[in-house]
N, CA, C and O atoms as a Tinker XYZ file with bonds, in Angstrom:
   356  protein
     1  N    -35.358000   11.529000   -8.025000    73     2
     2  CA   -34.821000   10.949000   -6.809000    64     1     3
     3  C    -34.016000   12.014000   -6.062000    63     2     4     5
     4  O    -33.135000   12.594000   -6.697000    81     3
     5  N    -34.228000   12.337000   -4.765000    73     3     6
     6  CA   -33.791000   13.464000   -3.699000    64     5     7
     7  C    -32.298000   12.531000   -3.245000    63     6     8     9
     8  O    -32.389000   11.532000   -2.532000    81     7
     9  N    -30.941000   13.044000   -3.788000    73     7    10
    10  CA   -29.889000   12.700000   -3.524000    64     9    11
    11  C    -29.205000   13.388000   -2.345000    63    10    12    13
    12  O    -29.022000   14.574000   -2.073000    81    11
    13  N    -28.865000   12.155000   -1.689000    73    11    14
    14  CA   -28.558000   11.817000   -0.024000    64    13    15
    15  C    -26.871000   12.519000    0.033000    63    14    16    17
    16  O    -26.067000   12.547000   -0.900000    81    15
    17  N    -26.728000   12.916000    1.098000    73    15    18
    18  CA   -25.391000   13.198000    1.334000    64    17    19
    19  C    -24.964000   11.951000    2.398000    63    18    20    21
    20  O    -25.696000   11.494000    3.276000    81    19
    21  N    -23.590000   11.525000    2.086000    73    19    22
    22  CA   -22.855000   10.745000    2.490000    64    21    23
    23  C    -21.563000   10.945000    3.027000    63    22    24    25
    24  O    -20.683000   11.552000    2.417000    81    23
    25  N    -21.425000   10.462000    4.128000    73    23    26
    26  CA   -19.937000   10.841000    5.357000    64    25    27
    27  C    -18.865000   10.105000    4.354000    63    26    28    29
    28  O    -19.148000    9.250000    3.515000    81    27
    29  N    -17.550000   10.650000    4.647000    73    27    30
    30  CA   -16.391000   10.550000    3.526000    64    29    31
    31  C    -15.575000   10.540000    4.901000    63    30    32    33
    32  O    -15.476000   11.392000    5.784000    81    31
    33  N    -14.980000    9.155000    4.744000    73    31    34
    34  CA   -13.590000    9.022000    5.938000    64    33    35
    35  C    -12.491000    8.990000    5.551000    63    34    36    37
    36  O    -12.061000    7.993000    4.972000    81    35
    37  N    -11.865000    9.908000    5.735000    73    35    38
    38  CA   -10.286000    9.418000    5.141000    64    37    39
    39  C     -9.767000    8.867000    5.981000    63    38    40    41
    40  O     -9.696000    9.085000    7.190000    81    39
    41  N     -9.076000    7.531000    4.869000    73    39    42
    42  CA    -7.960000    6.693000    5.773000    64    41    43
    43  C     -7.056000    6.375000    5.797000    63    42    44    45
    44  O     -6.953000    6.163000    4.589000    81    43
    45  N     -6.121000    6.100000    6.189000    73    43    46
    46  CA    -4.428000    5.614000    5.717000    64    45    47
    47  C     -4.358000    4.726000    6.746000    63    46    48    49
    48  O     -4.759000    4.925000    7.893000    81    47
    49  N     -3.744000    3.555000    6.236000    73    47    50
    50  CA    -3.067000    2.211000    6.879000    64    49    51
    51  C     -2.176000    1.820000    5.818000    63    50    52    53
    52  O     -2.005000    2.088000    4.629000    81    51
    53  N     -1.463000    0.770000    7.079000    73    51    54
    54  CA    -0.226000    0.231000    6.718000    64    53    55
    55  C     -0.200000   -1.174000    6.108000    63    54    56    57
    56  O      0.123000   -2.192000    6.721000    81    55
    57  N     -0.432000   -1.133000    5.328000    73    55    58
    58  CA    -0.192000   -2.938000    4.330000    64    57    59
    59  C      1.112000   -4.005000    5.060000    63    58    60    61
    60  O      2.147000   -3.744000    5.674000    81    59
    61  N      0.540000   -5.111000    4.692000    73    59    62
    62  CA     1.532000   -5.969000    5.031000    64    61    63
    63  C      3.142000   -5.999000    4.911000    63    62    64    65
    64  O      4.052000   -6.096000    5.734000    81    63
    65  N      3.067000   -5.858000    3.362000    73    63    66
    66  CA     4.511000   -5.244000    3.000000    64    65    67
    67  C      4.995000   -3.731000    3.847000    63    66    68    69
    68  O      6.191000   -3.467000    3.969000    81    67
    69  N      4.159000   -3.019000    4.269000    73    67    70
    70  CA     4.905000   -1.617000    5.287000    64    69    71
    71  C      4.460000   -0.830000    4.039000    63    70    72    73
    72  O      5.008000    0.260000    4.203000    81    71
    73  N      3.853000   -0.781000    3.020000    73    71    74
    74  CA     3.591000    0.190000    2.305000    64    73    75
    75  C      2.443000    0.988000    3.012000    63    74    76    77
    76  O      1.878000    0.404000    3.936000    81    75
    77  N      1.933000    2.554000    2.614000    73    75    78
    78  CA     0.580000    2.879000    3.124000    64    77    79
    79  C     -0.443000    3.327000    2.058000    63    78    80    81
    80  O     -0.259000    4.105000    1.121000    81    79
    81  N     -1.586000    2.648000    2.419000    73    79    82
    82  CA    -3.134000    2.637000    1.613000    64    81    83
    83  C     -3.201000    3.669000    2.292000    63    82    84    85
    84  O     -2.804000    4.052000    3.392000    81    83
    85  N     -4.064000    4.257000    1.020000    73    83    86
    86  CA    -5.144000    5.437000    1.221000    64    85    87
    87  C     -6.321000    5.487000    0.510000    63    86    88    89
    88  O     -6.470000    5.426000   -0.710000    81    87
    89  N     -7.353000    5.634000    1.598000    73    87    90
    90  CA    -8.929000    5.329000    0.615000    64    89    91
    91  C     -9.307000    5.737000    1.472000    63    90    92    93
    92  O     -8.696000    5.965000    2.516000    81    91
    93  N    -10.705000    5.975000    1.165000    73    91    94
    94  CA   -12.283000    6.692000    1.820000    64    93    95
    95  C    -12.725000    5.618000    1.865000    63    94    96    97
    96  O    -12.600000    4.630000    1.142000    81    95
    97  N    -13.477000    5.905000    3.104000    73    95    98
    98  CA   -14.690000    4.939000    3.462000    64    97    99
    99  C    -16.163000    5.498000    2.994000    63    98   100   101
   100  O    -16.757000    5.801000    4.030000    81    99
   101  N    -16.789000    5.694000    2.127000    73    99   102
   102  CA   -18.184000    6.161000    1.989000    64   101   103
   103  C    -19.326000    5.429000    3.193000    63   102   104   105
   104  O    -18.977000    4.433000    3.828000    81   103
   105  N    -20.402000    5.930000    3.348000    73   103   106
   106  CA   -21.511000    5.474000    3.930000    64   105   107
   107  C    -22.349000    6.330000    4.329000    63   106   108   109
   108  O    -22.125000    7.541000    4.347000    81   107
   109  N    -23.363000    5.807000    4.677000    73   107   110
   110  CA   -24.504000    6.800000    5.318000    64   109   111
   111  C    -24.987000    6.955000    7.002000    63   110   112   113
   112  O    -25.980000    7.293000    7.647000    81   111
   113  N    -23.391000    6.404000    7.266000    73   111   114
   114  CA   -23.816000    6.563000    9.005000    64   113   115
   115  C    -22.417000    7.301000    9.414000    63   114   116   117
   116  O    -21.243000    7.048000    9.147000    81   115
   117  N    -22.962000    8.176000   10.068000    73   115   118
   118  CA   -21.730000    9.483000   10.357000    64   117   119
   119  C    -20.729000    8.827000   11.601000    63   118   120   121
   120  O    -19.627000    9.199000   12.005000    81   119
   121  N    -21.564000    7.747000   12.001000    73   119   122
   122  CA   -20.418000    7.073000   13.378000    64   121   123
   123  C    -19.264000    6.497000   12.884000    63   122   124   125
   124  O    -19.259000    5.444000   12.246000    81   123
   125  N    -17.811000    7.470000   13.290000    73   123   126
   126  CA   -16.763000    6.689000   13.025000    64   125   127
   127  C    -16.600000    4.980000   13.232000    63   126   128   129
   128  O    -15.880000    4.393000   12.424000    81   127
   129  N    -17.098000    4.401000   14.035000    73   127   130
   130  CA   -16.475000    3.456000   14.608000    64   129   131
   131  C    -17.424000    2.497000   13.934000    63   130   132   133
   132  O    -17.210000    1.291000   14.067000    81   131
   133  N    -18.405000    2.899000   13.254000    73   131   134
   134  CA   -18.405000    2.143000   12.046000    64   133   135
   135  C    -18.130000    2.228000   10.519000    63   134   136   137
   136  O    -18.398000    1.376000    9.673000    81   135
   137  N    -17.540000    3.430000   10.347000    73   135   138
   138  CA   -16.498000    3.627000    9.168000    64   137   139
   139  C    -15.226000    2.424000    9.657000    63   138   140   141
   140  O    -14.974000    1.442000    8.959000    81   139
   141  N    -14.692000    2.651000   10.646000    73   139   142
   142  CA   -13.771000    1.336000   10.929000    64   141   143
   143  C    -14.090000    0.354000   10.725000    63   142   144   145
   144  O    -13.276000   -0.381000   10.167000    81   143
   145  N    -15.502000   -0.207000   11.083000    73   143   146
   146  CA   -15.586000   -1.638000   11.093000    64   145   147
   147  C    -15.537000   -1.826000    9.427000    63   146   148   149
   148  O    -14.918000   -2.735000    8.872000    81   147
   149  N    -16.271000   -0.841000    8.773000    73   147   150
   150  CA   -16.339000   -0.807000    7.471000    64   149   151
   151  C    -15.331000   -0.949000    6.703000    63   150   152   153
   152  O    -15.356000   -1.823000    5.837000    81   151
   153  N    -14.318000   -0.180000    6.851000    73   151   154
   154  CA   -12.603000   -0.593000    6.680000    64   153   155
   155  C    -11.837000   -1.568000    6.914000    63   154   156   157
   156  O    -10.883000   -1.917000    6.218000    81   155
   157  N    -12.385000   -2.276000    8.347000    73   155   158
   158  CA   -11.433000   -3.555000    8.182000    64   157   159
   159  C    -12.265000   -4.362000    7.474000    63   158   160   161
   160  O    -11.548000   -5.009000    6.712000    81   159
   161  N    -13.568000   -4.704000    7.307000    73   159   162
   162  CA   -14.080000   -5.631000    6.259000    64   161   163
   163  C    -13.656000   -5.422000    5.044000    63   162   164   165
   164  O    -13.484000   -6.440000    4.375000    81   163
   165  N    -13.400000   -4.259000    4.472000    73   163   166
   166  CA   -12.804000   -4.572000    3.212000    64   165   167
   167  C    -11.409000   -4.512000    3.062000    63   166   168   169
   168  O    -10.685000   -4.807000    2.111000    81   167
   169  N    -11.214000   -4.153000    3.979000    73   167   170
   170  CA    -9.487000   -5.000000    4.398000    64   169   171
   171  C     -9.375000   -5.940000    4.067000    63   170   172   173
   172  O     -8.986000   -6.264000    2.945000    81   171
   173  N     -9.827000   -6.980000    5.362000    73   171   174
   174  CA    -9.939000   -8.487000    5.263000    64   173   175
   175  C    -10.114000   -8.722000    3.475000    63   174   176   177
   176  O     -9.102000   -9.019000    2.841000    81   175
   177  N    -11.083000   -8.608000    2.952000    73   175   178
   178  CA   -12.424000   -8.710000    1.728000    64   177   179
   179  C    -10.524000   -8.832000    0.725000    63   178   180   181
   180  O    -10.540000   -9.490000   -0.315000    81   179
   181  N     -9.304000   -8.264000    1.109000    73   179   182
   182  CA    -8.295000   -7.396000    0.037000    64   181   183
   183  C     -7.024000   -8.775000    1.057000    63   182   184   185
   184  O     -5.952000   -9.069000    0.528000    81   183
   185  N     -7.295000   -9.196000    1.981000    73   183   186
   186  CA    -6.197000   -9.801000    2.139000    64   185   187
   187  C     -5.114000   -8.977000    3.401000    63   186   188   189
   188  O     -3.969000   -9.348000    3.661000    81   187
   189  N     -5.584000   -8.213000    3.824000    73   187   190
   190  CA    -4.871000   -7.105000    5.096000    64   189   191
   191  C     -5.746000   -6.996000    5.841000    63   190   192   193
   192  O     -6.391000   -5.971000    6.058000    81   191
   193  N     -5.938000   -8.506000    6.543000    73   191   194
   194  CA    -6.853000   -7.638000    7.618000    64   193   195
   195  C     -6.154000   -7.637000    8.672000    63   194   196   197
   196  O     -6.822000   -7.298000    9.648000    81   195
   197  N     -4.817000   -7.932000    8.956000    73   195   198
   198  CA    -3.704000   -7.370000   10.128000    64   197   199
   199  C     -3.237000   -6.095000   10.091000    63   198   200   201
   200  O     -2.468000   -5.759000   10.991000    81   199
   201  N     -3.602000   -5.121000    9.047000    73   199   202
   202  CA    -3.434000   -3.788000    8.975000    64   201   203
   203  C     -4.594000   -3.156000   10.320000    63   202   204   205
   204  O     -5.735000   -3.616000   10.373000    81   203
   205  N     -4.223000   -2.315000   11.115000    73   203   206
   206  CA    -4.423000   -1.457000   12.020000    64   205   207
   207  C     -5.397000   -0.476000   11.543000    63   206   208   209
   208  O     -4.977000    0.354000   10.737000    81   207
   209  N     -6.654000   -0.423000   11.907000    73   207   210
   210  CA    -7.558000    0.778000   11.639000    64   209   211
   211  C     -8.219000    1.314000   12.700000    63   210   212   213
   212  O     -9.114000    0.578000   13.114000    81   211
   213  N     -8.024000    2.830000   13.558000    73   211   214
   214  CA    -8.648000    2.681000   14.841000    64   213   215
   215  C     -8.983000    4.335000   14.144000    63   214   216   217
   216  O     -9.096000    4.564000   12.940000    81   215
   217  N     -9.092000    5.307000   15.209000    73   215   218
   218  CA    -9.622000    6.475000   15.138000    64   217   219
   219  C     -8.267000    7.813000   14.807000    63   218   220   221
   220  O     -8.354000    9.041000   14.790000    81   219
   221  N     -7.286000    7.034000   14.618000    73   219   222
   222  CA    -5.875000    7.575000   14.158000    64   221   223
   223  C     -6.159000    7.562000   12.861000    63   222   224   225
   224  O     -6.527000    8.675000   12.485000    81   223
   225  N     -6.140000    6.774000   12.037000    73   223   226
   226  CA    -5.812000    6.378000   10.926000    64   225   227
   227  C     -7.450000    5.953000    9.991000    63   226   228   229
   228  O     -7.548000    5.221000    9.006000    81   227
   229  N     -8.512000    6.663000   10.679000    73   227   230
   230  CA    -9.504000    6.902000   10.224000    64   229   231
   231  C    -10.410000    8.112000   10.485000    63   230   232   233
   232  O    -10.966000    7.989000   11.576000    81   231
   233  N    -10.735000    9.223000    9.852000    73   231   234
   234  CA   -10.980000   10.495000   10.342000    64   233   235
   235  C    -12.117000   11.007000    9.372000    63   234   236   237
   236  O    -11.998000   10.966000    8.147000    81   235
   237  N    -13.338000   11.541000   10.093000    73   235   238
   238  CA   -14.096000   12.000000    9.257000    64   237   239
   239  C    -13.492000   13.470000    8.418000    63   238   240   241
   240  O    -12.883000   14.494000    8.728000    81   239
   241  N    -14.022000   12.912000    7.307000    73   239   242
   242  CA   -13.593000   14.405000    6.078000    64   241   243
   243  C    -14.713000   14.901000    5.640000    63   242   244   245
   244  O    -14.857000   15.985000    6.206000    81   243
   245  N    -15.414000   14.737000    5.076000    73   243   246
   246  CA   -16.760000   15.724000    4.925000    64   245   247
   247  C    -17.741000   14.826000    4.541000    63   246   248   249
   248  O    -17.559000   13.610000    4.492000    81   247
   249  N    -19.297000   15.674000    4.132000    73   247   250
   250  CA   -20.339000   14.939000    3.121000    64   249   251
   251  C    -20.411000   15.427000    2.667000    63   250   252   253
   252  O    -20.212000   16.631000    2.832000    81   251
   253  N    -20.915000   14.625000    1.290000    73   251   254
   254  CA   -20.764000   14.872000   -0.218000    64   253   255
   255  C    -21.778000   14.162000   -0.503000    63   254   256   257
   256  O    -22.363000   13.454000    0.317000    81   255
   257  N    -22.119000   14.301000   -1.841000    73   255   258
   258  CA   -23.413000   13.782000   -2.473000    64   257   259
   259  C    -22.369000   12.627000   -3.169000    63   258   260   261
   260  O    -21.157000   12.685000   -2.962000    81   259
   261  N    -22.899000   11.723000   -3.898000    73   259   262
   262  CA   -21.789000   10.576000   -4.452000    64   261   263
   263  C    -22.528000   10.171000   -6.418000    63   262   264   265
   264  O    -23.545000   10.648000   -6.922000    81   263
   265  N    -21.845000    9.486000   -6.852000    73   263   266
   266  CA   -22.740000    9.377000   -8.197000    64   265   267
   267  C    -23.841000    8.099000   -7.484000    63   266   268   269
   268  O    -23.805000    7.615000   -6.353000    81   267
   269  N    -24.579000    7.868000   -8.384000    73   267   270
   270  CA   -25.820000    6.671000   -8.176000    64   269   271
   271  C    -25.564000    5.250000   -7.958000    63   270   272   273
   272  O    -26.238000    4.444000   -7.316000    81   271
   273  N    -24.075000    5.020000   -8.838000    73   271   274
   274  CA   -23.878000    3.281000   -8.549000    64   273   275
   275  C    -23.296000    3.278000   -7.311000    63   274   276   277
   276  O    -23.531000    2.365000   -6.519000    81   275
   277  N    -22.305000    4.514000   -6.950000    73   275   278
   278  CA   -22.001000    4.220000   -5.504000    64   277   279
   279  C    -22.762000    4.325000   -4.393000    63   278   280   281
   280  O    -22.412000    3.934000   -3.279000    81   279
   281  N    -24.318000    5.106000   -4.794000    73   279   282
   282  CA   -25.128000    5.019000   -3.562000    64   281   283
   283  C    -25.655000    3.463000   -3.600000    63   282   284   285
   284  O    -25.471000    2.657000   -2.688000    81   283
   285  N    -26.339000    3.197000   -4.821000    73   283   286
   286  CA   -26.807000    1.484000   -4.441000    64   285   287
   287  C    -25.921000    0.859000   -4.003000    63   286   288   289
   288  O    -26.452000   -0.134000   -3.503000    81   287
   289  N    -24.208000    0.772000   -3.781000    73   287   290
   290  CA   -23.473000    0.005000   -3.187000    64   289   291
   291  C    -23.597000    0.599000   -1.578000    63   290   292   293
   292  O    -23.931000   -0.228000   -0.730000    81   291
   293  N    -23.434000    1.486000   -1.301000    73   291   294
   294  CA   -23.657000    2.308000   -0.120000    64   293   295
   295  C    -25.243000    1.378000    0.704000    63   294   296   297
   296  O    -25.508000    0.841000    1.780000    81   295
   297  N    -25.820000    1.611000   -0.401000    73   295   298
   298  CA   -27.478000    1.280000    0.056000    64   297   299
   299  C    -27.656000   -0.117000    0.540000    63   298   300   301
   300  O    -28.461000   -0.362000    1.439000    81   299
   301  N    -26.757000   -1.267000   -0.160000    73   299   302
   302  CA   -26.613000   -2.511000   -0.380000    64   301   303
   303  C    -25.819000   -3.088000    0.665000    63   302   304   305
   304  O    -26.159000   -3.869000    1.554000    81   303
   305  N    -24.546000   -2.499000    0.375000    73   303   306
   306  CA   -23.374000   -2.691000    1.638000    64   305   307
   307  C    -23.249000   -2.757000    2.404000    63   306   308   309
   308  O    -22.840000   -3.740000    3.022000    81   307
   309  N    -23.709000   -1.127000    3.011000    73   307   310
   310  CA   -23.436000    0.057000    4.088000    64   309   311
   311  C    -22.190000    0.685000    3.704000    63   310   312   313
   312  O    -21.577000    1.142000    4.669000    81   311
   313  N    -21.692000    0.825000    2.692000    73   311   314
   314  CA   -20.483000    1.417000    2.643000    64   313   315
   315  C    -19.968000    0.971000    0.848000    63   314   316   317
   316  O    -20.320000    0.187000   -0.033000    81   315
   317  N    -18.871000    2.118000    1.082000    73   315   318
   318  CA   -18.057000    2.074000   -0.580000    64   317   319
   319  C    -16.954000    2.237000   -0.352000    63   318   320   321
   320  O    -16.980000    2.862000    0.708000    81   319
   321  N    -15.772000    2.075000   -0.675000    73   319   322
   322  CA   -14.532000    1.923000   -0.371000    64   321   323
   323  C    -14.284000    3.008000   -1.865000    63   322   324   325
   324  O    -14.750000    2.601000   -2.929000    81   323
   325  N    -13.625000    4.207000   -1.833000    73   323   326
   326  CA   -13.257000    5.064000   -3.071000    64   325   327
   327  C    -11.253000    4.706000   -2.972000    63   326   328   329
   328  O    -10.691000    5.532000   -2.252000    81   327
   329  N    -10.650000    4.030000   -3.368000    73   327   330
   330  CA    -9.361000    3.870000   -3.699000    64   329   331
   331  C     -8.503000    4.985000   -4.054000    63   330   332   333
   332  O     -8.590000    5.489000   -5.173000    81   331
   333  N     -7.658000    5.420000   -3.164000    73   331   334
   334  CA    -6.699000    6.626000   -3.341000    64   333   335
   335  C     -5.421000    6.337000   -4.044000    63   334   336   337
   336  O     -5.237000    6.428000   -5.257000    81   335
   337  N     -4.600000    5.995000   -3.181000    73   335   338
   338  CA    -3.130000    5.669000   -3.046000    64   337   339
   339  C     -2.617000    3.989000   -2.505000    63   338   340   341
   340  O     -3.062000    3.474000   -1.479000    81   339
   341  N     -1.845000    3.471000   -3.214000    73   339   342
   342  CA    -1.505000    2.404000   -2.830000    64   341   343
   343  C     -2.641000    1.111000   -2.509000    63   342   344   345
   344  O     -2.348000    0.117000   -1.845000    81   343
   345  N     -3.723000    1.317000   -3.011000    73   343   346
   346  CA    -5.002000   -0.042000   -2.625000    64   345   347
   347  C     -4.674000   -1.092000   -4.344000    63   346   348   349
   348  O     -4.280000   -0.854000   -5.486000    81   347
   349  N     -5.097000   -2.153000   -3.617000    73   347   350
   350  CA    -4.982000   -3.052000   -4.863000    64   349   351
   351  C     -6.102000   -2.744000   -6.043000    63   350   352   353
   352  O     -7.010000   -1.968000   -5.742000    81   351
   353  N     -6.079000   -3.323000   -7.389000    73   351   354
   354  CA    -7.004000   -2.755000   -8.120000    64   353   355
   355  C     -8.425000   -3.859000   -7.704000    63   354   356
   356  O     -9.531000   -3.658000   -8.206000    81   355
């Protein structure tokens, strides 16, 4: 299988409590502004979907190849959420 490179968004927002998340958005479409939409769905999906995600606080970071279960979620989804700093488990 010929493994795909995938756009990596870094993001930081602000949680309800005022704390700040940090996570990647994975996917296979290089358009920011659907890395956002992608972000607030799994916002919402976490319970923050009044957290703020626009083109500030979402920024393309590179492509990367990813392991295999995260491409079938990628493939399935449109997207993978990779958990940095401060995201719920």
């Amino acid at each position: 299988m010929i493994s795909m490179d995938f756009h990596v968004f870094d993001t930081y927002v602000k949680a309800k409590d005022g704390h700040i998340m940090h996570f990647d958005v994975v996917t296979d479409n290089s358009e920011v502004e659907k890395a956002i939409l992608f972000a607030k769905e799994w916002l919402k999906s976490i319970g923050e979907e009044s957290s703020t995600v626009t083109t500030k606080e979402c920024k393309f970071c590179h492509t990367q190849s990813v392991p295999e279960d995260m491409e079938i979620e990628i493939m399935t989804d449109g997207y993978s959420i990779s958990k940095m700093e401060g995201c719920p488990n």
